[in-house]
C-alpha positions in Angstrom: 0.0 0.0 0.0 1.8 3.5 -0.8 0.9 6.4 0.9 -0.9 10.1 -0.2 0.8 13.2 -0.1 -0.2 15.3 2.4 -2.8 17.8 1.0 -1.4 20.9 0.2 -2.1 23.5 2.7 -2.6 27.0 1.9 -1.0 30.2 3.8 -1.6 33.9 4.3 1.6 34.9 5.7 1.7 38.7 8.0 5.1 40.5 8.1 6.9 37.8 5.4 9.9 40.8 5.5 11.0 40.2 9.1 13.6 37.4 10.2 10.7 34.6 11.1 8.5 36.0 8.3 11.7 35.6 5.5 12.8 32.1 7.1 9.1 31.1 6.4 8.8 32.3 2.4 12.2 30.3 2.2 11.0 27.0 3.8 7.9 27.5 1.8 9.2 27.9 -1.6 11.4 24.9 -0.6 8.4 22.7 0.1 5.8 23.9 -3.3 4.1 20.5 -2.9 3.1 21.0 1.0 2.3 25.1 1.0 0.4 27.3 -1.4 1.0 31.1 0.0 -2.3 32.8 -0.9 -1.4 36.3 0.3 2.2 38.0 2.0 2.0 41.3 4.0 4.6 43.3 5.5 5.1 47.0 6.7 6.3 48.2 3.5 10.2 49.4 4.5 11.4 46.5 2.3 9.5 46.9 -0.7 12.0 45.2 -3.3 11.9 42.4 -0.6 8.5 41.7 -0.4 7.8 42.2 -3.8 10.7 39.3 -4.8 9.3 37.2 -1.8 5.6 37.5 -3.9 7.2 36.7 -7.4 9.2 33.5 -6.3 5.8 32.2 -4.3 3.6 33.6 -7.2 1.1 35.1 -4.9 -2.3 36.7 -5.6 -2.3 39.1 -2.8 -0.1 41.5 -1.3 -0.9 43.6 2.3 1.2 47.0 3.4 0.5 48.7 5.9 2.1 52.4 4.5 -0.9 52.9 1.6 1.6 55.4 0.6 4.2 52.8 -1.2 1.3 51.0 -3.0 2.1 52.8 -6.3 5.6 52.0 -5.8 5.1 48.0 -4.9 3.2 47.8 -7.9 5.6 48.7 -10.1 8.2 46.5 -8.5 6.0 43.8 -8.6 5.0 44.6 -12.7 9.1 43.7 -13.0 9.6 40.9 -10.6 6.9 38.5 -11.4 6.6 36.7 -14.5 4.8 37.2 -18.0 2.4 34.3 -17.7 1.7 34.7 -13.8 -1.3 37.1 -12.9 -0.2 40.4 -10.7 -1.2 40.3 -7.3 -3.7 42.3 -5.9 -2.5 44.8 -3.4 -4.4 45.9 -0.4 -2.6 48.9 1.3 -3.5 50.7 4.5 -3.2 49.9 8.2 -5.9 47.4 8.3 -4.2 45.7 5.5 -3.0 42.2 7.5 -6.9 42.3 9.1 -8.1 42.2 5.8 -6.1 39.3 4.1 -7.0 37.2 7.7 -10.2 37.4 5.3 -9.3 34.9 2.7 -9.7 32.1 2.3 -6.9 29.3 4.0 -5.9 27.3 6.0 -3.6 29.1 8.5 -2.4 32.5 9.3 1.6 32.8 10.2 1.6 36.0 12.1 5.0 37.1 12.2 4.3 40.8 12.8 6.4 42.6 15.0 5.6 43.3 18.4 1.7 44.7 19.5 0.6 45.7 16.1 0.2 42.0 15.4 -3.0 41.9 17.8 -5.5 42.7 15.6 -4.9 40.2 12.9 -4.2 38.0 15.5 -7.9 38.2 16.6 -9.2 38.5 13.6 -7.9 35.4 11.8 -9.3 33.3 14.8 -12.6 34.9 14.3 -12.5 33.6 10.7 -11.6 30.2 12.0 -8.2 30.1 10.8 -5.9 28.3 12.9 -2.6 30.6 13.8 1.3 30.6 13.9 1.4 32.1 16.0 5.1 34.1 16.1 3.7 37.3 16.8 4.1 36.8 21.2 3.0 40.3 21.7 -0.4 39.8 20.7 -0.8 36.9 23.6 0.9 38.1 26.1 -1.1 41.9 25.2 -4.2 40.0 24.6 -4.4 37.9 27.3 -8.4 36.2 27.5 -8.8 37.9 24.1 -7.2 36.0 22.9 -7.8 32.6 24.5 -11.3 32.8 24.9 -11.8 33.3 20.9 -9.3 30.5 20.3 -10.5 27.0 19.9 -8.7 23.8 21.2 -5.3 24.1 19.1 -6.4 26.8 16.9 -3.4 28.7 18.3 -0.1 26.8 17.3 3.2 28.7 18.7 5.8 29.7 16.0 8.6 30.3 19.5 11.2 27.7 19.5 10.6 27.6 23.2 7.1 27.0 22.8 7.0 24.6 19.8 9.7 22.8 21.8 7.2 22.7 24.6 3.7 21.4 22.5 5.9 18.6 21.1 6.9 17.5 24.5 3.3 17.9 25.8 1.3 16.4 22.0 -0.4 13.3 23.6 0.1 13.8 27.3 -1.7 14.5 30.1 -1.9 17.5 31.1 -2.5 16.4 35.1 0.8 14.8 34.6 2.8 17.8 34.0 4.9 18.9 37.2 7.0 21.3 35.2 7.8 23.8 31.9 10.9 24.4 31.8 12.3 27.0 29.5 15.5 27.4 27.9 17.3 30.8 27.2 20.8 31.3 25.6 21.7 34.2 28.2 22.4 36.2 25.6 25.4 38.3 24.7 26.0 38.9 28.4 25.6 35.7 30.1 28.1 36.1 33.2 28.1 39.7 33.3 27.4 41.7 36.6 25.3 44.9 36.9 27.9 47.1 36.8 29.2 45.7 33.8 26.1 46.8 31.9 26.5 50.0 32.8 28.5 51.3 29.2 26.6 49.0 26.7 25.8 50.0 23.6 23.1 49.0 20.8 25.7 47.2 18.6 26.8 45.3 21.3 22.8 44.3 22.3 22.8 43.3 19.3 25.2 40.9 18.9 23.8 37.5 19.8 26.0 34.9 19.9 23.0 31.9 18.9 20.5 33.5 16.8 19.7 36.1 14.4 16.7 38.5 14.9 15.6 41.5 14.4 16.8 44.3 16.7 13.7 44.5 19.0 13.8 40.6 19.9 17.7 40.7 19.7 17.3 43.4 22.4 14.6 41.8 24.6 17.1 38.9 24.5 19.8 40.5 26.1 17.5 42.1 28.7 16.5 38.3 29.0 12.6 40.3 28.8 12.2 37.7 25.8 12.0 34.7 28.7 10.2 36.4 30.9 7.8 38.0 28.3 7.7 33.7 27.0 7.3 32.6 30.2 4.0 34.8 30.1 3.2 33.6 27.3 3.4 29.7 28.3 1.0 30.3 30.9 -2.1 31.3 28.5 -0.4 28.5 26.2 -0.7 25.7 27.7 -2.6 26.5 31.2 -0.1 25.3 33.3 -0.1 27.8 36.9 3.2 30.4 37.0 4.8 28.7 39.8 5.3 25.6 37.9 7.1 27.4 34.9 10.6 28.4 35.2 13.8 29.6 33.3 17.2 27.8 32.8 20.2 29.5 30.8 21.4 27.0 28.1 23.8 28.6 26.2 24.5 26.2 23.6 20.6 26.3 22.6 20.2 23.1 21.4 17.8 22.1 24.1 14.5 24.4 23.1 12.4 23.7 26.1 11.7 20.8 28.6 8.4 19.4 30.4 9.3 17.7 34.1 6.2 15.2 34.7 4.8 13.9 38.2 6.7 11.0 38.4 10.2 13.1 37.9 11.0 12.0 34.5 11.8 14.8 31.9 11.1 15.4 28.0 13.5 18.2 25.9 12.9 18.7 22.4 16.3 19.3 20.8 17.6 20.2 17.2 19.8 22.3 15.8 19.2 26.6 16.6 17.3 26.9 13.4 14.2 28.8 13.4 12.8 26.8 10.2 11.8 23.9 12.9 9.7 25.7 14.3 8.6 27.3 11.3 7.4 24.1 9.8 6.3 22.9 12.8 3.6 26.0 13.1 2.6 25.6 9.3 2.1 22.1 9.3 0.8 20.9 12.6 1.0 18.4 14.0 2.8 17.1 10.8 6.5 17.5 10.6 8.3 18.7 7.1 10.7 16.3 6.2 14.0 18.0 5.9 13.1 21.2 7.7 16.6 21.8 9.2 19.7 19.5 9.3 20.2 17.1 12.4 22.8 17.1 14.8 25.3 15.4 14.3 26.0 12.3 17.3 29.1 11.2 15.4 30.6 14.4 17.1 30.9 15.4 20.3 28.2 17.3 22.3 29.3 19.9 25.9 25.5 21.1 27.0 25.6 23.6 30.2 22.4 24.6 32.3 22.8 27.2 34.6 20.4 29.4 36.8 19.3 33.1 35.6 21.1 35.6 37.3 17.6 37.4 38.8 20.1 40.4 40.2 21.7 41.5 37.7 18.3 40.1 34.5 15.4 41.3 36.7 13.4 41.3 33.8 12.5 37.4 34.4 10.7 38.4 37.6 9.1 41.6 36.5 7.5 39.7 33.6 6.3 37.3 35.9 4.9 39.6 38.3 3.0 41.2 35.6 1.4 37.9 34.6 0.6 37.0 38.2 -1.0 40.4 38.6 -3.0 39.6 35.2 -5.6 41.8 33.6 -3.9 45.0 31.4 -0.6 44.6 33.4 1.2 42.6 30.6 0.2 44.5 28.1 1.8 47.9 30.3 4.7 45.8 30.6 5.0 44.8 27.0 4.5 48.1 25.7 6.6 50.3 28.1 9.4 47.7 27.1 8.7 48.0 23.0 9.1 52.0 23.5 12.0 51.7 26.0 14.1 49.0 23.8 13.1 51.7 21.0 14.5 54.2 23.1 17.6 52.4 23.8 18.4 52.0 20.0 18.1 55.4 19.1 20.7 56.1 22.1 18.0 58.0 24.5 18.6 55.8 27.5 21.2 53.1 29.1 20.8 49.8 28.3 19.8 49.2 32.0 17.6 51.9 32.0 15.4 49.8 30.0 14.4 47.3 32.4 14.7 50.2 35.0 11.9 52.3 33.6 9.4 49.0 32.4 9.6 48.2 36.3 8.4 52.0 37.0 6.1 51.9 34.7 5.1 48.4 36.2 4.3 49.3 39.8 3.2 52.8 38.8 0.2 51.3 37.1 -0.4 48.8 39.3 -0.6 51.1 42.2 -2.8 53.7 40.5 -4.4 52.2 37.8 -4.9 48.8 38.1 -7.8 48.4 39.6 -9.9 50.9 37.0 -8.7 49.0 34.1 -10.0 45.7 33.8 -9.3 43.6 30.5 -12.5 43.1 29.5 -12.2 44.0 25.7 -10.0 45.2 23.0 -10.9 49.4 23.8 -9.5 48.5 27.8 -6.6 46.8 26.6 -5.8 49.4 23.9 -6.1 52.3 26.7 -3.7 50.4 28.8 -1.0 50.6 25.9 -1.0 54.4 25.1 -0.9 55.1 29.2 2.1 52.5 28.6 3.3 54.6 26.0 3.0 57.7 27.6 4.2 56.9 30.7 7.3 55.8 29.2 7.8 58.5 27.2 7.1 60.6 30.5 9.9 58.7 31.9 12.5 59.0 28.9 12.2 62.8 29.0 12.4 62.9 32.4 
């Protein structure tokens, strides 16, 4: 008896410019007979990008969000694609990524960058799409917005931490499940003290020595905001309580994750530090891509470390987790505060530790004065909680 092929499965892809969003066209156009990409979107500051990315994956619709490059994309796109393929149609504006959560297929890879991704995010589980979800912002912002409109594994997570974490936990029992353990890299200054942060610059931030990611991740990273912001995110994941998920540096990232069970046995998903894995993994659940990434390599020899966070010196860890304790709009103040602060950091207005610094302020500030009034009971309270976020931070820049 020989087997089908597994049907084709077709993709609107949000922010296909970006490092997941690029990773994803690639593995894509590598894998024609798994994947048809209906529709790419991206913010429009990589125009000859995302109009190559269209022509190679011949797609019939293109989203960006600055209506003001449409003219330009077309054009670009009247060059790039070939005679006998049909232009795309390009939907331009701000609600462009909503809009193409509107047609028709079979999964959403949201790969926007930081909280704009929220709205698509919401509205491609209202169509009933299931979600890649790469865009953590949107979840960890969203909160029970999120989760309540999602249904059982309508929300697949594109984080190698994550994806590491569902393949441990895909057939087991949940009332089994002592521990998530998460893995972090440390970043590009794992050992370093507190006062040896002091004089740290963006270039240096952005340096990591594992992966490569855009600057706001790469940033978040060496903050080590990314595990706590993940360790948020685990929690609405996969329901497990905040005092059974922790953080474990692993430097060598080739452990993704790990799930400790009752009886004090362990599972870690492990492969090479290749984002396509998880990629794949998101696109084709619970189906695996043959060839996704290459394996390791057992003929050779294998030195894996684990070490504790540093809480002193990486508070971030703990102020993430205090925020998702505290629950309602108090992620979503912690994530933006961070998104303007890291921002901040970039353009060399703050210190690099003034970034975790400040998010703490901002933190306690709003729990103290405004937590109570703000309840996250819909998309308008949640949205109000970002530009106080904003503001507040901004306040504090200035300042």
């Amino acid at each position: 008896m020989t087997l089908s092929a597994p049907a084709r499965r077709s993709v609107v892809l949000l922010g296909s410019t970006g490092s997941v969003g690029s990773q994803a066209v690639d593995l894509m156009a590598d894998h024609r007979d798994r994947f048809e990409v209906r529709a790419l979107c991206a913010a429009g500051n990589k125009l000859d990008v995302l109009a190559a990315q269209a022509a190679r994956l011949e797609v019939a619709f293109i989203g960006i969000a600055d209506q003001t490059k449409a003219v330009e994309l077309d054009a670009l796109c009247r060059a790039a694609y070939p005679p006998e393929v049909p232009l795309p149609e390009i939907v331009a504006g701000r609600g462009a990524a909503v809009e193409l959560t509107g047609l028709d297929s079979d999964v959403v890879l949201n790969a926007i960058d930081g909280s704009p991704g929220l709205r698509p995010t919401l509205a491609a589980l209202d169509a009933g799409r299931t979600v890649a979800l790469a865009n953590k912002e949107s979840l960890i912002i969203g909160g029970r917005l999120v989760t309540d409109r999602a249904g059982p594994g309508q929300i697949v997570p594109v984080d190698s931490e994550h994806s590491a974490l569902a393949q441990c936990l895909r057939g087991a029992d949940r009332r089994e499940v002592a521990r998530l353990v998460l893995t972090a890299s440390g970043g590009p200054f794992r050992g370093y003290k507190r006062p040896d942060l002091t004089a740290i610059t963006a270039q240096q931030a952005l340096a990591h020595p594992t992966w490569s990611m855009g600057p706001g991740i790469s940033t978040n990273s060496a903050t080590l905001m990314n595990k706590g912001l993940e360790i948020i995110e685990a929690h609405l994941l996969f329901g497990i309580a905040y005092g059974r998920i922790e953080a474990v540096v692993h430097p060598q990232s080739a452990v993704h994750s790990m799930v400790e069970f009752s009886d004090g046995s362990m599972l870690a998903q492990c492969s090479s530090a290749d984002m396509r894995l998880p990629i794949a993994a998101g696109l084709d659940w619970p189906r695996r891509v043959p060839g996704a990434v290459t394996p390791l390599d057992w003929t050779a020899c294998h030195d894996w470390h684990f070490e504790p966070v540093d809480h002193v010196t990486f508070p971030a860890v703990d102020l993430a987790r205090t925020a998702g304790i505290a629950g309602e709009c108090a992620p979503a103040v912690l994530n933006t505060a961070n998104e303007f602060l890291v921002a901040a950091f970039l353009r060399g207005e703050i210190g690099f530790l003034d970034i975790i610094d400040l998010v703490s302020v901002a933190l306690y500030t709003w729990l103290d004065t405004r937590h109570s009034e703000t309840p996250a009971d819909g998309l308008e309270a949640v949205e109000s909680a970002q530009t106080w976020a904003r503001d507040h931070a901004q306040y504090l820049v200035k300042r």
